[in-house]
N, C-alpha and C positions, 0 to 999 in steps of 0.2 A: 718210349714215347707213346701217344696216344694216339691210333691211325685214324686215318679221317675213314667214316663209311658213307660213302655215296650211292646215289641210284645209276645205274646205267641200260642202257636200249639195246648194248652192242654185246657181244659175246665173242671175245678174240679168242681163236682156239688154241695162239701159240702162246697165251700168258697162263699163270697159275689158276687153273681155276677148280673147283669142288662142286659137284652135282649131287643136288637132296633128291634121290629118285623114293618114292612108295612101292614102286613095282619093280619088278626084273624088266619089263617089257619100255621101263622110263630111259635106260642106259642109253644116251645119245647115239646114233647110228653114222652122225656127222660127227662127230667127236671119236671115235672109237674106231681101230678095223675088223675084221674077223677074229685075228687068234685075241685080239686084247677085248672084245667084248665076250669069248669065250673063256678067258679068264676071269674076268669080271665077275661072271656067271658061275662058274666053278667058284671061288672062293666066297661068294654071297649065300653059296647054299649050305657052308659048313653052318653048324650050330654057332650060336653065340658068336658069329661075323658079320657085321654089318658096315665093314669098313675097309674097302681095297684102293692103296695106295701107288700109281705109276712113274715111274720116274721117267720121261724123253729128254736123256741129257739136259736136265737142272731143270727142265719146264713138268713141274707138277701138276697130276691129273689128279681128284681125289673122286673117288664116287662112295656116299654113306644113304644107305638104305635103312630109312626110317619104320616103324612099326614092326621090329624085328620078335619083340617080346609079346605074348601075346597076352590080353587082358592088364598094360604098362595104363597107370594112368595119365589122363594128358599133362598132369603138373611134371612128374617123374622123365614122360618125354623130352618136355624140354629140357628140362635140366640136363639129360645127357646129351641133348642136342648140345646144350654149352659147353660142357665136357668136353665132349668131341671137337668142338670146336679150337678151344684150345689145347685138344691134344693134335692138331698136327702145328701148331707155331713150332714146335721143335722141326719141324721138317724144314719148314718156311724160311726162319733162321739160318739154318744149316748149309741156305740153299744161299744166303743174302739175300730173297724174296724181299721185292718194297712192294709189291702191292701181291693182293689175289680178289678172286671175283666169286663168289657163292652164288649159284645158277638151281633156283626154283626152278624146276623139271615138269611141275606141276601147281599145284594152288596148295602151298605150303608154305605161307605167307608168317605165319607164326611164331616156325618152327626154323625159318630161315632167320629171322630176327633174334632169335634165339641163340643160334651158332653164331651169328656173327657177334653177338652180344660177348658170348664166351672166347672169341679171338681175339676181341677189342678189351676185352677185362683182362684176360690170361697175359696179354704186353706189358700189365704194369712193372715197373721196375725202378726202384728205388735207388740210384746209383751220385745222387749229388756230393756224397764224400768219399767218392772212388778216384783215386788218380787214373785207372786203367777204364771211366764209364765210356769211353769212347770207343774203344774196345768192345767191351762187354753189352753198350747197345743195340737195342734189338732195332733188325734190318727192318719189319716190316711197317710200312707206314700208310698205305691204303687196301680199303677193303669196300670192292666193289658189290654191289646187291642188285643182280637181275632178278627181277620177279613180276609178275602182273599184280600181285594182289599189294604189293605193299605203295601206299604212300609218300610220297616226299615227308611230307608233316614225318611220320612215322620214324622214316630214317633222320630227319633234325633230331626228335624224340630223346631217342636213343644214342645219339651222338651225344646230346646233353646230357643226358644222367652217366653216359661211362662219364664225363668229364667231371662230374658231380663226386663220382666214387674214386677217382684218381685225385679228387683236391683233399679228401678226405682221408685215404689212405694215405699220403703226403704229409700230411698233419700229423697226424697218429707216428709215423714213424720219424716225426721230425724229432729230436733231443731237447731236453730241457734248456740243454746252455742256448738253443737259439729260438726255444719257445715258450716262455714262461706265458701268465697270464697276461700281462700289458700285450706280448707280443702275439698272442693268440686272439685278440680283441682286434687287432689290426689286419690281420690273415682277414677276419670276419667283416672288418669293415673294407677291402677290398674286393671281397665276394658281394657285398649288399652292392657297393657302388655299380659294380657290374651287371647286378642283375637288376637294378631297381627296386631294391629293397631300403625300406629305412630305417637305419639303424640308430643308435642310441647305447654309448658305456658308459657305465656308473663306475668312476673310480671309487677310492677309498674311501672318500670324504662323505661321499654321497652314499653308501653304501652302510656307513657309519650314520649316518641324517634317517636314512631306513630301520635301524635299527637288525639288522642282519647280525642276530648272533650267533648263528651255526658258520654261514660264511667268516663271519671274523674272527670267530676261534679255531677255526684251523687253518686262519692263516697268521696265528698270534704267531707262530715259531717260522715266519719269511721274511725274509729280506725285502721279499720284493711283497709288493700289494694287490691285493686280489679286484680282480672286475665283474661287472656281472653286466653283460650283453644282450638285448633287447633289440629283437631283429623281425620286423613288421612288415610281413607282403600283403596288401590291401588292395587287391585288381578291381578296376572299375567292372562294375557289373555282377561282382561275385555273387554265389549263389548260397552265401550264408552272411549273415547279420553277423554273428557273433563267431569266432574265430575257433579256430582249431588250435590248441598250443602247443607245442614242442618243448621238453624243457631236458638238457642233456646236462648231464657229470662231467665239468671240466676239470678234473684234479688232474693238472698237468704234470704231477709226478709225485708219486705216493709214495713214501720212506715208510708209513706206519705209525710218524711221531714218536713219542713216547713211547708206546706199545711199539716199538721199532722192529721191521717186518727181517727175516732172518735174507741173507743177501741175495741167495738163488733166488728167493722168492721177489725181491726187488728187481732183479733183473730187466724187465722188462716192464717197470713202472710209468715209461713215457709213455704208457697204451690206457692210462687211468681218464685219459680223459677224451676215450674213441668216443662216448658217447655226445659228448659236446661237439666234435667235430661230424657225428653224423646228422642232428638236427641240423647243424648249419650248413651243410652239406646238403640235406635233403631237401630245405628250403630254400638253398641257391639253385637246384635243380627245376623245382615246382615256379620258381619266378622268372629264371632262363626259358622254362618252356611254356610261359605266362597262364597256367593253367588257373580257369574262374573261381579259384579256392581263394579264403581270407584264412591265414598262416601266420601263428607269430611264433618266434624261436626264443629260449631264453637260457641264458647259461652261466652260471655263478664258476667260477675261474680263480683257481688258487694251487698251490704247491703246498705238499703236507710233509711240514719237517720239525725235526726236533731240536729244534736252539733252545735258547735262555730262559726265554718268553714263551713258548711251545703251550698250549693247554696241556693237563693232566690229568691221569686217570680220580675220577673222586671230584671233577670240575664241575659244578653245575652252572650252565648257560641258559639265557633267555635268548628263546629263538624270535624272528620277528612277529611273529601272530602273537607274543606274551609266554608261551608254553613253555616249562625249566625242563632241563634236560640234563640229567646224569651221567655223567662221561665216566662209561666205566673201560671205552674201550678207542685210544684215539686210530687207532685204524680204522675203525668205524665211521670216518669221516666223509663219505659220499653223501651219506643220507641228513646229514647235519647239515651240506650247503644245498642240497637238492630242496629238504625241507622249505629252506627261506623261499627258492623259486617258485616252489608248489603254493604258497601263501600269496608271492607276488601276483601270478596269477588268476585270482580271484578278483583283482581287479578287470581283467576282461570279461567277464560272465563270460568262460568260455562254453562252448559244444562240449569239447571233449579233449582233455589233458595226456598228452603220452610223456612221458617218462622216459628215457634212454640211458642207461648207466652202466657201466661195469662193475657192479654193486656188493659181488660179494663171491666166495672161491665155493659157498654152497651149490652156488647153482651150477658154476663149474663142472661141481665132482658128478653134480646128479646128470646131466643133458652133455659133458664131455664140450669139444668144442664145435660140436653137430647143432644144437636147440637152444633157443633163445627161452628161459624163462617168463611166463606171461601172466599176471593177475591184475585184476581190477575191480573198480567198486563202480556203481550203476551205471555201468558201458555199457548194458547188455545190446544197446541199439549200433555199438563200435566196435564192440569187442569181436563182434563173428566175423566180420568185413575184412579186419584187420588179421585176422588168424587165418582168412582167405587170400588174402595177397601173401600173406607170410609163405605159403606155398606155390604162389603162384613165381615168386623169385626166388623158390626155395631157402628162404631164413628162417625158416619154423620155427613158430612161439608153440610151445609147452605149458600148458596153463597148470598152474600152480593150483591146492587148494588153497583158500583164503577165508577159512572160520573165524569166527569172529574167538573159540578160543585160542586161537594163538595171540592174543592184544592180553591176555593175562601174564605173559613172558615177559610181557616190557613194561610191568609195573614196579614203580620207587617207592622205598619208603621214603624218600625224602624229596623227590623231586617229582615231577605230572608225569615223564615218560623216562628211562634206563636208553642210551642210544644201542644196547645190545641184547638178545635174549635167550644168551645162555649157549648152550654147545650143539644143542638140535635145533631142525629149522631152519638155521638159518639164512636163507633167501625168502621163508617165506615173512621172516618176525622183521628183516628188514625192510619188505613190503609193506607191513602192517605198521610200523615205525611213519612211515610217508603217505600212510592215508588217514591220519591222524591230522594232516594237514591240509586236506585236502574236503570240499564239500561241492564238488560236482562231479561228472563223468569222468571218471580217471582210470588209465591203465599204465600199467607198469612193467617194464621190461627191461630184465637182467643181461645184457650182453656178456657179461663175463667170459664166458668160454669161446665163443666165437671171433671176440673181436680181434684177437691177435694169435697167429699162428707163429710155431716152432718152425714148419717148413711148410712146403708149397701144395695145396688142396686143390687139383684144377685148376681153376682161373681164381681161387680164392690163392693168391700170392702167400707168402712169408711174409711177415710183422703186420700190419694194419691192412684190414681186411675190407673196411671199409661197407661193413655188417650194418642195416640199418636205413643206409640210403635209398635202398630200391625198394626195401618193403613202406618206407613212409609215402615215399614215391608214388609205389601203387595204389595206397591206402587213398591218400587226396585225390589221385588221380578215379578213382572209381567211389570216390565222395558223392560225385552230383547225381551219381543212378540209384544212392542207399537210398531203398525204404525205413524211414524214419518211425514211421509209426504218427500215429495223433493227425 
């Protein structure tokens, strides 16, 4: 479950509580007596300690001593402040701990937000088809925050986007039998309603009326009919005319089609379409926390299988801008319905277009599931902003080159573009595939490797990671301070 983080005045010393000290000299003297602040002190001075844990019959003490590393940058800081943070839930658990209190010692307003971020992310737990989830639920369910420097606003904040990134990892590891595209349109239009978002799904008919032929061909081989979701937070007041777009990869379960992917590699194909659940994710967040940004979300939604009817290698398609397109490869089917969005959007004269997908096993191999692949065409006024929050929630984008010869890999002789270019490359020819569609500020990023784990990375859970939420998050969120230029 997701615990509630609150502010508090009080500081009970017989509940669980964690003390951020900077100093040896921060060790509460009320909290602590003689030999156990002599302790404290003795193990804080070993090398590479910055972490002593007490136990008083099940009421845990925790004291972590911040700036242990010297010359750590402050993004790195926090990041292991999250870590940390959710490296004692195991304690907590263990204990049946429902609540604990994290007690700024000092003006580490930050870095306390930080840890608790990491206690509040590290509880997720995916257990809705467990007979034993009641069991296996995690005990803790509040977390209290004393501190002078932080906020009410701040702690709502924060309470909102873990909730943002729990609805998103949620998604992602929900199974196709009970999330196809109709049903992932409904997920969505439950988050808009909520947040006062307005939404808009294009079924079949009308997606067919659009002329979407990358979305329609890969989803010629389903049973079921693909949507394309149109998700509009327009705050009074906002501090841009013209919108910022989201447009995320809803392939809610990629087989490979035709080109049919070998089974290990299918394995974990319900995660093809993290990238659609973290725009809409990110912009249930950003409208939850009614931040003065104008956000539109957009997400073409399909299942890629190989029935009767299924496109085929050797297919050539008209995508919705006019453009033919060579199907040499139907795995390649991301950039096919991304394609359509990226054109849709041109109707908003937007700012600036991000891209979210799990695009391709290139980027994968290169960045592992540590770095977000990152390229773009005339962002230069978004793209540094955004490669700044990327560190500052640590989702590091990795910027790709993006020469204009790699657009020579994806030429046809018989059609405008080839949807594949060849065996090198590619994360970066699939990039270049989608800015072909594209004639405004566009950036592009490959989640591929991060968005779904084998097993547990910190507070980054096993299966949907929910990669994506916090850095779009921060990006809009530090929107109204860019220097634009002009």
């Amino acid at each position: 479950m997701q615990p509630e983080i609150t502010k508090t005045s009080d500081i009970n010393l017989k509940s669980n509580n964690v003390y951020l000290i900077s100093a040896i000299s921060d060790i509460p003297g009320e909290t602590f007596d003689g030999p156990e602040t002599e302790y404290i002190t003795l193990m804080l001075a070993k090398k590479d300690r910055n972490l002593v844990t007490i136990n008083k019959l099940g009421q845990i003490s925790v004291v972590y001593k911040l700036g242990s590393n010297n010359g750590t940058t402050k993004e790195k800081e926090l990041e292991k402040c999250r870590k940390t943070g959710e490296g004692i839930l195991s304690t907590l658990n263990d204990h049946k701990s429902e609540t604990v209190c994290i007690i700024d010692t000092g003006l580490l307003p930050v870095e306390t937000l930080a840890f608790a971020e990491g206690l509040a992310l590290g509880n997720y737990q995916f257990l809705k088809y467990r007979k034993d989830r009641v069991e296996k639920e995690s005990s803790l369910q509040k977390i209290e925050i004393f501190s002078r420097g932080i906020s009410e606003k701040e702690i709502s904040e924060l309470n909102i986007l873990c909730k943002a990134v729990y609805t998103c990892r949620s998604l992602v590891n929900e199974p196709l039998l009970t999330l196809n595209a109709e049903k992932l349109a409904f997920h969505f239009t439950e988050m808009s309603n909520e947040a006062g978002i307005k939404i808009e799904i294009l079924n079949k008919q009308k997606i067919e009326a659009m002329k979407m032929g990358g979305l329609l061909a890969v989803n010629f081989g389903s049973i079921d009919p693909p949507t394309f979701s149109i998700m509009e937070y327009k705050p009074e007041g906002a501090v841009n005319a013209n919108p910022i777009v989201f447009v995320g990869k809803g392939v809610v379960y990629d087989t490979g089609g035709l080109s049919l992917k070998p089974t290990a590699s299918m394995d974990t194909m319900k995660c093809d379409m993290s990238g659609a659940a973290a725009v809409a994710s990110a912009l249930y967040a950003i409208a939850l926390a009614k931040l003065p940004v104008y956000v539109v979300a957009l997400v073409p939604a399909t299942d890629n299988r190989p029935d009767g009817n299924a496109y085929v290698p050797g297919d050539i398609i008209t995508m919705m801008d006019g453009t033919t397109v060579e199907v040499l490869n139907t795995d390649a089917e991301g950039r096919l319905i991304l394609a359509d969005a990226l054109t849709y959007a041109k109707k908003y004269d937007p700012l600036c277009v991000i891209d979210v997908a799990t695009l391709t096993g290139a980027a994968e191999a290169a960045l592992g599931n540590i770095g977000i692949a990152g390229m773009h065409n005339k962002a230069e006024n978004y793209f540094p902003q955004l490669v700044r929050s990327s560190f500052n929630v640590c989702e590091r984008i990795a910027e790709f080159p993006f020469w204009d010869d790699y657009e020579e890999m994806l030429k046809s002789e018989i059609a405008d573009l080839k949807n594949v270019g060849g065996r090198f490359a590619g994360a970066i020819t699939a990039g270049k595939f989608l800015q072909h569609f594209t004639e405004y500020p566009w950036i592009h990023l490959d989640i591929a490797g991060p968005a779904f784990l084998d097993k547990r990375d910190g507070y980054r859970t096993a299966g949907g990671t929910g990669v994506g939420v916090r850095l779009l998050f921060d990006f809009v969120k530090e929107f109204p301070k860019m220097d634009l230029g002009g």
